[in-house]
C-alpha positions in Angstrom: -21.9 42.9 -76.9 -19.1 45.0 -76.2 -21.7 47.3 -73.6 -22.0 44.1 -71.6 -19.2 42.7 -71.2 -18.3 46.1 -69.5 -21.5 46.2 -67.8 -20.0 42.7 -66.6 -16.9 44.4 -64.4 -19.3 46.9 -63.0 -22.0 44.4 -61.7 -19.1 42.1 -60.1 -18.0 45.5 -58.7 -21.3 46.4 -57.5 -22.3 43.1 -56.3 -18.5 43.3 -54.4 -19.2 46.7 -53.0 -22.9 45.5 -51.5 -21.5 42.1 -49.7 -18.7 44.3 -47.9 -21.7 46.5 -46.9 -23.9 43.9 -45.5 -20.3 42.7 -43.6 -19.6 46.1 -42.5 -23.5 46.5 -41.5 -23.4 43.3 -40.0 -20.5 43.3 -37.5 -18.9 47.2 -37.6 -22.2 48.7 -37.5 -25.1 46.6 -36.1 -28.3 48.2 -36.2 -29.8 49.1 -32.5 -31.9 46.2 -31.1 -35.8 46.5 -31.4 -36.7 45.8 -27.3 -34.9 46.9 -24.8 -35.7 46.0 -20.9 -36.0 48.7 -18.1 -36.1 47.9 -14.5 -38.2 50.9 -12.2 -39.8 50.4 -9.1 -42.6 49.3 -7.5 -45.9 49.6 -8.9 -47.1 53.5 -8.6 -44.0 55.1 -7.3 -42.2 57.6 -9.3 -39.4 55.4 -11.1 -42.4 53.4 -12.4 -44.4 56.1 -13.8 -41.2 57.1 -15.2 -40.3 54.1 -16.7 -44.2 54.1 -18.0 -43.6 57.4 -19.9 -40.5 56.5 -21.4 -41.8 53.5 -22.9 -44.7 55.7 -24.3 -41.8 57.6 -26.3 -40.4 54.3 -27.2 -43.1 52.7 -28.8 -43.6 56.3 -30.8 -40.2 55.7 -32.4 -41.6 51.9 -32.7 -39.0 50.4 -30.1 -40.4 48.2 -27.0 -39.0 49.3 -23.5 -40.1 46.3 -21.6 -40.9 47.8 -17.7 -39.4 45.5 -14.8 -41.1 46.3 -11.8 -38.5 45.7 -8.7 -38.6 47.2 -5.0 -36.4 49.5 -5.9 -32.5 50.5 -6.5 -30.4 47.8 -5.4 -32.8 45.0 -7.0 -32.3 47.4 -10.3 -28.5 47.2 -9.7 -28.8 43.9 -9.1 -30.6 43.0 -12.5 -27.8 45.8 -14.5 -25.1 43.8 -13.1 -26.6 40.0 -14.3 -27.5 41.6 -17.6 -31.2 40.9 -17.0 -31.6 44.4 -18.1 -29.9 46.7 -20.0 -31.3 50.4 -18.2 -32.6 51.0 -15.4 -33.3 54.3 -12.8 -31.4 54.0 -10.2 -30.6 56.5 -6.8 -28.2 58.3 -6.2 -25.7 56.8 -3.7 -26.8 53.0 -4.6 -24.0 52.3 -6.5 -20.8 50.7 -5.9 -17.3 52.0 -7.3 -16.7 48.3 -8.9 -19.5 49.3 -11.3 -17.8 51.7 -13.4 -16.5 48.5 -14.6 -19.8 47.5 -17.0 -22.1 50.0 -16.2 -22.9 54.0 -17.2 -24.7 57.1 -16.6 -26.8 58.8 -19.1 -27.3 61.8 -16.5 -29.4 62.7 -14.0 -33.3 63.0 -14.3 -35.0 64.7 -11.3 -34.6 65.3 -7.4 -35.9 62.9 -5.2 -36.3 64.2 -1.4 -36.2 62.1 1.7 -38.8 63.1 3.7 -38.6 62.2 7.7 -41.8 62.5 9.4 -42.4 61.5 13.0 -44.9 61.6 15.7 -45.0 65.3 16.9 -45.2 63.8 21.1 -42.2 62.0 19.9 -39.7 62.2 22.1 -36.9 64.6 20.8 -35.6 67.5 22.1 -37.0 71.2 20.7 -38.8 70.7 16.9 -36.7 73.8 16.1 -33.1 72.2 16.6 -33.8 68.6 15.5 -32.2 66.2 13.4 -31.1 62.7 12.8 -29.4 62.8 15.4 -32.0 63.1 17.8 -33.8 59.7 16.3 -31.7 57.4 18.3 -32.9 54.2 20.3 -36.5 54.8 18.1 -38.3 52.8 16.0 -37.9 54.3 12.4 -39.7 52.7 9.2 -36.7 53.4 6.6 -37.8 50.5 3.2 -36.8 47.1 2.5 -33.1 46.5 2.5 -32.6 46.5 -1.0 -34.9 50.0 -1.7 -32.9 53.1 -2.4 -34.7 54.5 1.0 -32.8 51.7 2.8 -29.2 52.6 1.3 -29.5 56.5 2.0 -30.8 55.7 5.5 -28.3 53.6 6.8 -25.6 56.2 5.4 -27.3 59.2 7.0 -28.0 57.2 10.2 -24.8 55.7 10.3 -22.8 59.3 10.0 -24.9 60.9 12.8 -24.2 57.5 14.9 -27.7 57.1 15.4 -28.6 53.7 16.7 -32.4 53.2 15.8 -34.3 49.6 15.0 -35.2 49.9 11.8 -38.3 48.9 10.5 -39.2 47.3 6.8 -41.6 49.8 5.7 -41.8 52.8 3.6 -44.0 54.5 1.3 -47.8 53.9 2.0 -46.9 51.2 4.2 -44.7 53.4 6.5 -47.0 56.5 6.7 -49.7 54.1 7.9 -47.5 52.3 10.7 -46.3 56.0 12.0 -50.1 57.0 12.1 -50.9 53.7 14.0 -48.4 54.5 16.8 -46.2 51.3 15.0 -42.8 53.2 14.7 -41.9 56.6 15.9 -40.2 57.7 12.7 -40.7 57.4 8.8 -37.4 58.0 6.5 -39.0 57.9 2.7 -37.4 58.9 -0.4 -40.3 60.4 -2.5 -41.9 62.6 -5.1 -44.2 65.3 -3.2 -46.8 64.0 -5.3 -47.0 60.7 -3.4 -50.2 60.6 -1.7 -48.7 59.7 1.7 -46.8 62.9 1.6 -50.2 65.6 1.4 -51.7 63.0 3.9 -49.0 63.3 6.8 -48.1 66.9 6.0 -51.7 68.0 6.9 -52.0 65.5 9.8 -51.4 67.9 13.0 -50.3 64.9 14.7 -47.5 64.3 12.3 -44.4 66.4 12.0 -42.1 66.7 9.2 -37.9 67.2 9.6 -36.5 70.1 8.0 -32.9 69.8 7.8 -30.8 72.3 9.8 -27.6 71.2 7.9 -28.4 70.5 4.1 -26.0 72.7 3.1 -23.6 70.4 5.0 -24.6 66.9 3.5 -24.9 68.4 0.3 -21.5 69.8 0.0 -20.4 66.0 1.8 -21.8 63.9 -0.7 -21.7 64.4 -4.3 -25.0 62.7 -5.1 -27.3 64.8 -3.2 -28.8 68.3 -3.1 -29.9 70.7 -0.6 -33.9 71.4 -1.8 -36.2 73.6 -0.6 -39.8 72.5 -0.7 -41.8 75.8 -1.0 -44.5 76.8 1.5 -48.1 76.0 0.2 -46.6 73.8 -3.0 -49.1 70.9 -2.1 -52.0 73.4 -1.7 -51.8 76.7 -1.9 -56.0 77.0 -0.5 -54.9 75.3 2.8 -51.4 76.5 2.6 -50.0 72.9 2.5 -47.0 72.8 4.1 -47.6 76.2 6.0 -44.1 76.4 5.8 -41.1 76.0 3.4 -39.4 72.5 4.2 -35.8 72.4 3.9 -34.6 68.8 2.5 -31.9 66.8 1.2 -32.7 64.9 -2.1 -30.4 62.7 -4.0 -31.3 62.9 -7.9 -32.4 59.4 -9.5 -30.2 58.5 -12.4 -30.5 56.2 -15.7 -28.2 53.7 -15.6 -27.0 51.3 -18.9 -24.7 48.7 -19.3 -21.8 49.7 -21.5 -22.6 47.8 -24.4 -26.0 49.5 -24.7 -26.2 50.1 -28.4 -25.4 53.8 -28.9 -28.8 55.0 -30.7 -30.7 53.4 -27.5 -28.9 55.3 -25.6 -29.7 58.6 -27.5 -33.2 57.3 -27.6 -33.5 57.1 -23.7 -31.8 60.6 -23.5 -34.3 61.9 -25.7 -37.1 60.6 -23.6 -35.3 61.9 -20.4 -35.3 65.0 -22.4 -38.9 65.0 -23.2 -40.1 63.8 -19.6 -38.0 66.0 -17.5 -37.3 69.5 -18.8 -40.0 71.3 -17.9 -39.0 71.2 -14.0 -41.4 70.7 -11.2 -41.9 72.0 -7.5 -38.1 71.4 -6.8 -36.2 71.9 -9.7 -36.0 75.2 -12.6 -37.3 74.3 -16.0 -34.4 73.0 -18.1 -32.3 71.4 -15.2 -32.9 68.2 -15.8 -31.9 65.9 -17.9 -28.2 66.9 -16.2 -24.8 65.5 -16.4 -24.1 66.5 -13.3 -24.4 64.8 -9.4 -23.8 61.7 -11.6 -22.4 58.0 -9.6 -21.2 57.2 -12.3 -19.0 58.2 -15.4 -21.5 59.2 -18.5 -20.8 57.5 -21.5 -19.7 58.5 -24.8 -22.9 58.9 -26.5 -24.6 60.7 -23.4 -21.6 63.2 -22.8 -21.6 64.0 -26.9 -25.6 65.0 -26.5 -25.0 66.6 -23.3 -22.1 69.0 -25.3 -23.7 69.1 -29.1 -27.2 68.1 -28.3 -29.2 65.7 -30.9 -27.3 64.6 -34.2 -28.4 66.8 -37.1 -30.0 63.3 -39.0 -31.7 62.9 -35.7 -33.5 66.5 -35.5 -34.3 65.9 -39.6 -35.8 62.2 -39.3 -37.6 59.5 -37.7 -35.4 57.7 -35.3 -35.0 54.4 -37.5 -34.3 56.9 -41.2 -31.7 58.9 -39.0 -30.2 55.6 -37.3 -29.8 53.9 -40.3 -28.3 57.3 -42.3 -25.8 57.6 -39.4 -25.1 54.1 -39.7 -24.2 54.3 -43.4 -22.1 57.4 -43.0 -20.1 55.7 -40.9 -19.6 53.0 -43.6 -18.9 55.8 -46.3 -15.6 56.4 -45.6 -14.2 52.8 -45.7 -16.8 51.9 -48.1 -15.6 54.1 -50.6 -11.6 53.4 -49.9 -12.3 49.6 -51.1 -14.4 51.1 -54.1 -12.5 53.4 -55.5 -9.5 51.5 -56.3 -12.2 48.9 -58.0 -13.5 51.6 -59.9 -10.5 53.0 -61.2 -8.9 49.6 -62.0 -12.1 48.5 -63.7 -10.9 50.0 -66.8 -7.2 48.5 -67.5 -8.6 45.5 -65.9 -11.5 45.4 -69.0 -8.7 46.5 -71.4 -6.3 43.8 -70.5 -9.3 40.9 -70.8 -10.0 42.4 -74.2 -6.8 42.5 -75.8 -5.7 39.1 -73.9 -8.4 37.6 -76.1 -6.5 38.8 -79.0 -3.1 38.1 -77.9 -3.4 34.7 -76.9 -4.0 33.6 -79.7 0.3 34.9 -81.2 1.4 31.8 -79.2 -0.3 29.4 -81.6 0.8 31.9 -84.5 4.1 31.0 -83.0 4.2 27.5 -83.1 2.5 26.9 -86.5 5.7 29.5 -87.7 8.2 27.3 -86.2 6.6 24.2 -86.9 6.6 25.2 -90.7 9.9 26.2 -90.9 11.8 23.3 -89.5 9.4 21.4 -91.6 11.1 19.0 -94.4 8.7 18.1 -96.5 5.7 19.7 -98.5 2.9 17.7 -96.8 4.3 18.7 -93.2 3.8 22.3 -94.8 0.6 21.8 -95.9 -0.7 20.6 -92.6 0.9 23.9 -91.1 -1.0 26.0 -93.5 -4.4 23.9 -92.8 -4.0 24.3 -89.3 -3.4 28.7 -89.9 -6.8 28.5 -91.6 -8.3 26.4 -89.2 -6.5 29.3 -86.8 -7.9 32.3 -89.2 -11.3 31.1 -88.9 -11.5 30.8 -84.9 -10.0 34.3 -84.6 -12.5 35.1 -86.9 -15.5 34.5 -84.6 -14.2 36.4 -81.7 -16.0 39.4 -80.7 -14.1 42.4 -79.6 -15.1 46.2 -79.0 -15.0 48.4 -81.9 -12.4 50.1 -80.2 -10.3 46.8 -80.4 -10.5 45.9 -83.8 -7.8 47.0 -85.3 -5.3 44.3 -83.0 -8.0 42.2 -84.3 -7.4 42.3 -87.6 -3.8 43.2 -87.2 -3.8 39.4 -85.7 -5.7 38.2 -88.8 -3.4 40.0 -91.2 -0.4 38.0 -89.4 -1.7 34.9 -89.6 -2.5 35.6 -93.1 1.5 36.8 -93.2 2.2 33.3 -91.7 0.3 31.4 -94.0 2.0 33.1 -97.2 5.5 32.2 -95.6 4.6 28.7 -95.4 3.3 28.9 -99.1 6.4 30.7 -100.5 8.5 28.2 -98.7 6.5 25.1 -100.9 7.0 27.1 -104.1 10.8 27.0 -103.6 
């Protein structure tokens, strides 16, 4: 009996200790949510094969990334902002500085160049000294208004004080209204791979802008890079571009809203990791992910990977074991502050319950002794000695420790004491 009753203080310890840990788990530590949404781009571009493979690492770490396709940055700003999303790949240069306010960067992922092709009987001054600025009072296809093409067009155009019409169009769409004599100019922000970009390079009517002052924008504004595209890096057979193209690219970014859970946010920097270190036409193996050329400020989780890489749980475990691990190591520390004391009070605690189930028992030893002596007659006596014998035979069915039998039977020994008082008291 004695094993469970202090089996007893331990289980209301334990079941103590697990109720603070589903509270701590609960509300201090929340696990990571099991879907997460992702706004891209339009259907086959870059951001939404990119979006594709990172909800192919996703669903290996059984987490859904739900795709959004939009037409580009500003509608994936647009969905950040409103919460519709909680990530998203956004351009460099789309955002604004009020967005620091709820959103973050998780770094950089991959150069993007802006490729400006025009009609070689355009009509411009010498193809070896051209610019933007010599795309005045023409007809240039630059995206919608809320594409990423759109925003780093207007800037660019803007700073050179070009005044062109600008047309709608970009991509596909563009390269086939420039073929068709429909505008003079195309401004796209693309991969290399894009089919429209092999197509127009190797079209003899169709010239392509390389940029006399990269170095200039580049070292102007943060968010883009001076790129070189390398001669014959579409085709090497047909030497495709016979020439190396000098361009300005701004790098796309993943963007989160601040209260991104923290393991989702390693998650995505893990499939940024996965997707884009092994470099491609315009980048060095092992540039990208980067935290730098950033719009915004990286968050706390993404500027800890970026300087320690992967937590040691994470590169040991699946990412739900190592979530949940990092999770409870967090707890430990408060966890075991509340135990400890419990722990270590567990044993006065048992020892006062035991011996107060002794001790109560003196007050009614007490009041029988008082009640006998200020008695006056034998019968009054009597019933005081009844009443120890009643009290002698409770005390004798309570069950104690070994340990604690001794102040049990220095009790009964009292009463017994008591009751031989009472009886010597009768006797004279």
């Amino acid at each position: 009996m004695s094993i469970s009753k202090s089996a007893l203080t331990y289980v209301g310890i334990t079941l103590v200790a697990i109720i603070v840990s589903f509270l701590l788990f609960r509300f201090i530590a929340p696990p990571p949510p099991k879907e997460v949404s992702f706004a891209s781009g339009s259907t086959g571009g870059a951001y939404a094969q990119t979006a594709l493979e990172y909800q192919a690492f996703f669903a290996e770490e059984d987490v859904t990334l739900n795709v959004v396709n939009t037409t580009g940055s500003g509608d994936n700003l647009d969905l950040l902002r409103t919460g519709n999303v909680q990530a998203a790949i956004v351009q460099g240069g789309a955002t604004l500085p009020e967005d620091e306010n709820e959103l973050q960067s998780l770094g950089t992922v991959f150069y993007e160049p802006l490729w400006v092709f025009f009609r070689d009987g355009a009509d411009v001054m010498n193809i070896d000294d051209l610019d933007l600025r010599n795309f005045s009072n023409m007809r240039i296809a630059a995206g919608s208004e809320t594409s990423g093409t759109r925003l780093l067009a207007d800037r660019m155009l803007a700073e050179n004080e070009v005044d062109a019409t600008l047309v709608p169009l970009s991509g596909e769409a563009g390269a086939q209204a420039l073929l068709a004599g429909e505008v003079d100019v195309l401004m796209a922000v693309s991969g290399p791979s894009a089919p429209f970009v092999s197509q127009l390079l190797a079209d003899p009517d169709i010239a392509v802008l390389s940029f006399p002052r990269a170095l200039a924008y580049e070292r102007r504004t943060p968010y883009l890079k001076r790129v070189i595209f390398p001669e014959g890096g579409l085709d090497l057979a047909d030497n495709l571009p016979s020439d190396p193209i000098e361009l300005i690219a701004p790098v796309a970014e993943i963007i989160v809203r601040e209260d991104l859970h923290p393991a989702i946010q390693a998650l995505l920097i893990e499939a940024m990791v996965d997707q884009h270190r092994g470099g491609t036409l315009l980048s060095e193996p092992g540039v990208f992910p980067s935290p730098n050329r950033t719009n915004l400020p990286l968050s706390e989780e993404a500027a800890r990977y970026y300087e320690k890489g992967p937590s040691f749980l994470r590169s040991m475990f699946p990412f739900g074991v190592a979530n949940f691990l990092e999770r409870a190591w967090v707890l430990a520390i408060p966890l075991l502050t509340l135990v400890f004391p419990l722990v270590k009070a567990a044993p006065p605690l048992y020892r006062w319950r035991t011996r107060r189930k002794i001790y109560i028992w003196y007050k009614d030893l007490r009041t029988l002794e008082d009640r006998g002596r200020a008695a006056h007659t034998i019968q009054e006596r009597d019933n005081v000695i009844h009443e120890l014998q009643a009290l002698q035979a409770e005390v004798g069915n309570v069950e104690v420790p070994e340990s604690y039998t001794d102040e049990l039977y220095r009790l009964r020994s009292h009463i017994l004491f008591v009751s031989q008082l009472m009886q010597r008291l009768n006797d004279n």
